[in-house]
Biotite code that builds the C-alpha atoms (Angstrom):
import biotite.structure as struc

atoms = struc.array([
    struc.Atom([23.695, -3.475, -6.640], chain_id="A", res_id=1, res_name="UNK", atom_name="CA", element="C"),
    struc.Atom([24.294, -0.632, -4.537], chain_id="A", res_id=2, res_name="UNK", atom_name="CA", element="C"),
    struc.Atom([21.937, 0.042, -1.262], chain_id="A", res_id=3, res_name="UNK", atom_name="CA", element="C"),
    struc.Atom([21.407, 3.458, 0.679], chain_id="A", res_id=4, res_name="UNK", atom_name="CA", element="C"),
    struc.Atom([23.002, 3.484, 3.693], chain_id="A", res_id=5, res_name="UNK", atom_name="CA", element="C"),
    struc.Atom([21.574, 6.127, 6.684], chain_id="A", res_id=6, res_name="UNK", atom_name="CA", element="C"),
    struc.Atom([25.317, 7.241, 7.266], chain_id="A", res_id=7, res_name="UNK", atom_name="CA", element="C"),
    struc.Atom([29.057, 5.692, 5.952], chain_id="A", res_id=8, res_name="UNK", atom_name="CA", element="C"),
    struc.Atom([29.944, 4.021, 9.521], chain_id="A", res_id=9, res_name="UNK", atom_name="CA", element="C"),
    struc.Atom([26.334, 2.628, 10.515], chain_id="A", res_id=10, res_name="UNK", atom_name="CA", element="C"),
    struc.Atom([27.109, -1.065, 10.899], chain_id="A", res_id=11, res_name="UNK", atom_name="CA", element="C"),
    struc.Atom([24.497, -3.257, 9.088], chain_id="A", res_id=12, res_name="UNK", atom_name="CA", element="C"),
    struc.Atom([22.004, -5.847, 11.121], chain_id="A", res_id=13, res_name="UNK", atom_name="CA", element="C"),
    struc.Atom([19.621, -9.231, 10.395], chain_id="A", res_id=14, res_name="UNK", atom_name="CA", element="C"),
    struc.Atom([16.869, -9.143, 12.722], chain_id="A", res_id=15, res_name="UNK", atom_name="CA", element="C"),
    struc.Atom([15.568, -12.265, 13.117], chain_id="A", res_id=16, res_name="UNK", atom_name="CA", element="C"),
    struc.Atom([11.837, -13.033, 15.196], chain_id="A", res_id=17, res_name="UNK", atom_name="CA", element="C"),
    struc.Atom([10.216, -16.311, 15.242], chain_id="A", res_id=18, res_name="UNK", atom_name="CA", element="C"),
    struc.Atom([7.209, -17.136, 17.162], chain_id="A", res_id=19, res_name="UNK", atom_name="CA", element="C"),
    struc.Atom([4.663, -20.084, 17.226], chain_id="A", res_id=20, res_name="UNK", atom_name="CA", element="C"),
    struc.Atom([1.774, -20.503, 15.466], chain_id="A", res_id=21, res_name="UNK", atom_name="CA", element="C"),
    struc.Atom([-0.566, -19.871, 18.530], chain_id="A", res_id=22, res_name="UNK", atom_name="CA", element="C"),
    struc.Atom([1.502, -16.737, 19.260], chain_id="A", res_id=23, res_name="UNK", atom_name="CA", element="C"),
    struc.Atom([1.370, -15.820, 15.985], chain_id="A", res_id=24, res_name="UNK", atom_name="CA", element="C"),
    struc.Atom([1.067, -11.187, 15.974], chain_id="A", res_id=25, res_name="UNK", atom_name="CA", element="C"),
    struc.Atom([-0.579, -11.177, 12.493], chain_id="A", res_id=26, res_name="UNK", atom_name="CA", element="C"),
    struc.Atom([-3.550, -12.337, 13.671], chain_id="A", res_id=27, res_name="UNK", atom_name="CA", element="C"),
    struc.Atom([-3.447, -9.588, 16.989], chain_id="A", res_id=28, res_name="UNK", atom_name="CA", element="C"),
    struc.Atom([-5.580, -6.308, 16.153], chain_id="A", res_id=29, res_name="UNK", atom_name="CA", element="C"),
    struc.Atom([-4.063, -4.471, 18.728], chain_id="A", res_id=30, res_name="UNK", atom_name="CA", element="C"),
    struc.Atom([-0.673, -5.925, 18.176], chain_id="A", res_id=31, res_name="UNK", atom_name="CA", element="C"),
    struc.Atom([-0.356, -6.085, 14.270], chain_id="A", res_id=32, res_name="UNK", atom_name="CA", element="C"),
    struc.Atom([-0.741, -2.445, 13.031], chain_id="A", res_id=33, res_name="UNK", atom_name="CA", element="C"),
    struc.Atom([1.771, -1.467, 16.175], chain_id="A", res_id=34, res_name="UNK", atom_name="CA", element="C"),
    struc.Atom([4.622, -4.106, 15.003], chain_id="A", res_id=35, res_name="UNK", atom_name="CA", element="C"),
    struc.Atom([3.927, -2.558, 11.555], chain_id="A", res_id=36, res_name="UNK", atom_name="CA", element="C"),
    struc.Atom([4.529, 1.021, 12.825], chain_id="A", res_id=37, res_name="UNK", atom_name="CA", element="C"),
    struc.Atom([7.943, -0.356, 14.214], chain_id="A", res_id=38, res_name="UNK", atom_name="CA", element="C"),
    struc.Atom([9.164, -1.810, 10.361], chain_id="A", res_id=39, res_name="UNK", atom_name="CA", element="C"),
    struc.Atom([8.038, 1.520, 9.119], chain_id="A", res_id=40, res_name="UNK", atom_name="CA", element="C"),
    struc.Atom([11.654, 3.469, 8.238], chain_id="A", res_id=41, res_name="UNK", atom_name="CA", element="C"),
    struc.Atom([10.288, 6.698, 9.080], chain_id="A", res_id=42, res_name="UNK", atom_name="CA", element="C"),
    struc.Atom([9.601, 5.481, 12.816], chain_id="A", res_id=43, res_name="UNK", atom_name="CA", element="C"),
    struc.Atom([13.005, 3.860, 12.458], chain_id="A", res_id=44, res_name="UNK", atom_name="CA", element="C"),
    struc.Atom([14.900, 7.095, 11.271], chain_id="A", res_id=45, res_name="UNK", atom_name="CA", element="C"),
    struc.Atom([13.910, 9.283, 14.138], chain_id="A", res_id=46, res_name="UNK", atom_name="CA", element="C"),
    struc.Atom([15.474, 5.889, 16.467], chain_id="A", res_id=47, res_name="UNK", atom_name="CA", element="C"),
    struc.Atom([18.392, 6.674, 14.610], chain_id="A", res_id=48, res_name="UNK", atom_name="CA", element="C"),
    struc.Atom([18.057, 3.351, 12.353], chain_id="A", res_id=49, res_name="UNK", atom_name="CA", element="C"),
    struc.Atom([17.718, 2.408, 8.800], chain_id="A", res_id=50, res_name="UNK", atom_name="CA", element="C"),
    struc.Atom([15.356, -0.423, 8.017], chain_id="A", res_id=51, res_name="UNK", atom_name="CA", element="C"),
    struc.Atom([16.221, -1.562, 4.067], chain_id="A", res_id=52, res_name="UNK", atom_name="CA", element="C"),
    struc.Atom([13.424, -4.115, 4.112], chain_id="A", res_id=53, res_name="UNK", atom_name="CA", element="C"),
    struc.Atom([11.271, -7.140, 5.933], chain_id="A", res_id=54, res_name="UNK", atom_name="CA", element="C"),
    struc.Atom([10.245, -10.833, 4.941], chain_id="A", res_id=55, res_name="UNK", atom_name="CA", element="C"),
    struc.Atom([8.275, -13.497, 6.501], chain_id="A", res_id=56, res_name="UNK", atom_name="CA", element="C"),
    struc.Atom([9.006, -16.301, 5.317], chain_id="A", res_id=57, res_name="UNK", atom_name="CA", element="C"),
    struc.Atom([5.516, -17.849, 3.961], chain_id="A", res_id=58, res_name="UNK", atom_name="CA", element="C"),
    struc.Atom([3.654, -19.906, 6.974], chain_id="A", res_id=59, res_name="UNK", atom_name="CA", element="C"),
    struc.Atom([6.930, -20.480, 8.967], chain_id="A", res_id=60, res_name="UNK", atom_name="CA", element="C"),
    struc.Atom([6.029, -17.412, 11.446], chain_id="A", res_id=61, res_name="UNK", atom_name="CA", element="C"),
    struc.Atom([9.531, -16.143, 10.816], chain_id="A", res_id=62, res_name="UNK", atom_name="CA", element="C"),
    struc.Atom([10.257, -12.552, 10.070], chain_id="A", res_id=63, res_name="UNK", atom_name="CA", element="C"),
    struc.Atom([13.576, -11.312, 8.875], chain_id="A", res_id=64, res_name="UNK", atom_name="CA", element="C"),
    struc.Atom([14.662, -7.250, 9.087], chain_id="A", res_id=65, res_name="UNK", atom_name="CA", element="C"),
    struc.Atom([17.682, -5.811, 7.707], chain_id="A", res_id=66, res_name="UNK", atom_name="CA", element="C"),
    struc.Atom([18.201, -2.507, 9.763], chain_id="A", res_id=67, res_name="UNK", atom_name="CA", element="C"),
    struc.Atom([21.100, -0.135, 9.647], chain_id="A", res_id=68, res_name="UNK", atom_name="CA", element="C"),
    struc.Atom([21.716, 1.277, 13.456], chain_id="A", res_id=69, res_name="UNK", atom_name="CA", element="C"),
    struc.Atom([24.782, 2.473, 15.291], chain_id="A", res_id=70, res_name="UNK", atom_name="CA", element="C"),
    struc.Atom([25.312, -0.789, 17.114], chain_id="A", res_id=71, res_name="UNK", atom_name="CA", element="C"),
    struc.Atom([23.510, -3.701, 18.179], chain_id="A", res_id=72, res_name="UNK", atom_name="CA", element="C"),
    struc.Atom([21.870, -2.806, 21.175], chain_id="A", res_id=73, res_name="UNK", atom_name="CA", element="C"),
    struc.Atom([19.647, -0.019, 19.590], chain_id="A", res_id=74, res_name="UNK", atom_name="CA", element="C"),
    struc.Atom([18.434, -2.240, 16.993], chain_id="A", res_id=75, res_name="UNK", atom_name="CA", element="C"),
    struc.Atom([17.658, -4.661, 19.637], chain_id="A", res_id=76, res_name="UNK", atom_name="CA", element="C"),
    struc.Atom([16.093, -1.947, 22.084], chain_id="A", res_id=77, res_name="UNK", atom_name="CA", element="C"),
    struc.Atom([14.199, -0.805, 18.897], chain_id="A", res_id=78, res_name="UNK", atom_name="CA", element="C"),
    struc.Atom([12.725, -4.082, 17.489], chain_id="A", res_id=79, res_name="UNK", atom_name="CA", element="C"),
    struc.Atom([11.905, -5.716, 21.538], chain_id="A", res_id=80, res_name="UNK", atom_name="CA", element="C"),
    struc.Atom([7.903, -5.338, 21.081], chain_id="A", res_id=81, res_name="UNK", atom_name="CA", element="C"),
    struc.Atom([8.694, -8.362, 18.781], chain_id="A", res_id=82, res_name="UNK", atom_name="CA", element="C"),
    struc.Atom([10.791, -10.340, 21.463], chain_id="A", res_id=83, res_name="UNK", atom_name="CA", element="C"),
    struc.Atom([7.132, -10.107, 23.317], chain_id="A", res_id=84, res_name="UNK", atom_name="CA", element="C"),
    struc.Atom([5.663, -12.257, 20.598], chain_id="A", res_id=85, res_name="UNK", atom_name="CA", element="C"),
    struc.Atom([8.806, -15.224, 20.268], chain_id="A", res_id=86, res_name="UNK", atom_name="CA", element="C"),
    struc.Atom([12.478, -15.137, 20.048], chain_id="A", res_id=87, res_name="UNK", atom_name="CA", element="C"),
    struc.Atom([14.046, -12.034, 18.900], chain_id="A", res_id=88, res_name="UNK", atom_name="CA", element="C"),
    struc.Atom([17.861, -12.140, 17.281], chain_id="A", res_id=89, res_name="UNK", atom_name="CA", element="C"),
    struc.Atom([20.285, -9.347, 16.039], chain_id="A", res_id=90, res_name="UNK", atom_name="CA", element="C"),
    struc.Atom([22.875, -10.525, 13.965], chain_id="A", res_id=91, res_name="UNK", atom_name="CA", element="C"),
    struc.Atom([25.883, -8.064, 12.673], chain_id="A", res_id=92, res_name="UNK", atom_name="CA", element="C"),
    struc.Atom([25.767, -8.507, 9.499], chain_id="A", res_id=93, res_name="UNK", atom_name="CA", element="C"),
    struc.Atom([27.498, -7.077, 5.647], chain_id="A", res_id=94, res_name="UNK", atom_name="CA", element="C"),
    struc.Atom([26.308, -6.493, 2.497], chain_id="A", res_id=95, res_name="UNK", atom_name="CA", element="C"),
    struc.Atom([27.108, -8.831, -0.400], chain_id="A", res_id=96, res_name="UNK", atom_name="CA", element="C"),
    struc.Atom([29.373, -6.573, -1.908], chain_id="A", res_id=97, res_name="UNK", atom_name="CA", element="C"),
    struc.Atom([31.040, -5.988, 1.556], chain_id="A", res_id=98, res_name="UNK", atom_name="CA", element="C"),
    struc.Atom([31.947, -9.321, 1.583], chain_id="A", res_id=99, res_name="UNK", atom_name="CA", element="C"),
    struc.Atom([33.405, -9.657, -2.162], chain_id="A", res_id=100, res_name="UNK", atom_name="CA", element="C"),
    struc.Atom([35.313, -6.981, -1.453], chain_id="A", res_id=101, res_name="UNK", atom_name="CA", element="C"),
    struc.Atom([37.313, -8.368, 1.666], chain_id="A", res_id=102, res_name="UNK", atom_name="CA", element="C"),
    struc.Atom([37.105, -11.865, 0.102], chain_id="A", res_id=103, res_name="UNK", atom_name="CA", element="C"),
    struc.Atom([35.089, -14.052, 3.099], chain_id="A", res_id=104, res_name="UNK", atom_name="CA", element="C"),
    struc.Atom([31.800, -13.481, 4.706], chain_id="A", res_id=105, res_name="UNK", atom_name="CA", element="C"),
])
């Protein structure tokens, strides 16, 4: 499997928000279609980032983002509204095919 990459050095990131139940942004009408707007790629690509996709994992209020950016602190700087919510984590990160090749994750 192959993935489209926004540029040949743009290192590769997990994104990682949790947040409790009570906090939970779904629920937010103000807040929900704005974090939405921020997973968008097209918002992303004029920050200069690549988002390849988003899960939540069902009723566990944790959302994962795999986001292409030129280093860690712009993907962090980028996804923050979600820090307001929970706990927000950036994780370098390589593709699975990245790691077969060098032979270790």
């Amino acid at each position: 499997m192959t993935h489209a990459r926004l540029g040949p050095t743009m290192p590769l990131f997990v994104a990682e928000h949790r947040h409790p139940a009570d906090r939970c942004p779904a629920g937010n009408p103000q807040m929900a279609p704005f974090l939405l707007q921020i997973l968008s790629d097209a918002n992303a690509r004029k920050a200069g980032l690549h988002i390849h996709g988003d899960a939540v994992a069902r009723g566990q209020h944790h959302l994962y983002v795999i986001v292409e950016g030129p280093n860690e602190a712009a993907v962090r700087q980028y996804l923050a509204p979600f820090g307001q919510a929970g706990s927000l984590d950036v994780l370098p990160a390589s593709t699975c095919e990245e790691v077969v090749a060098r032979g270790a994750c």
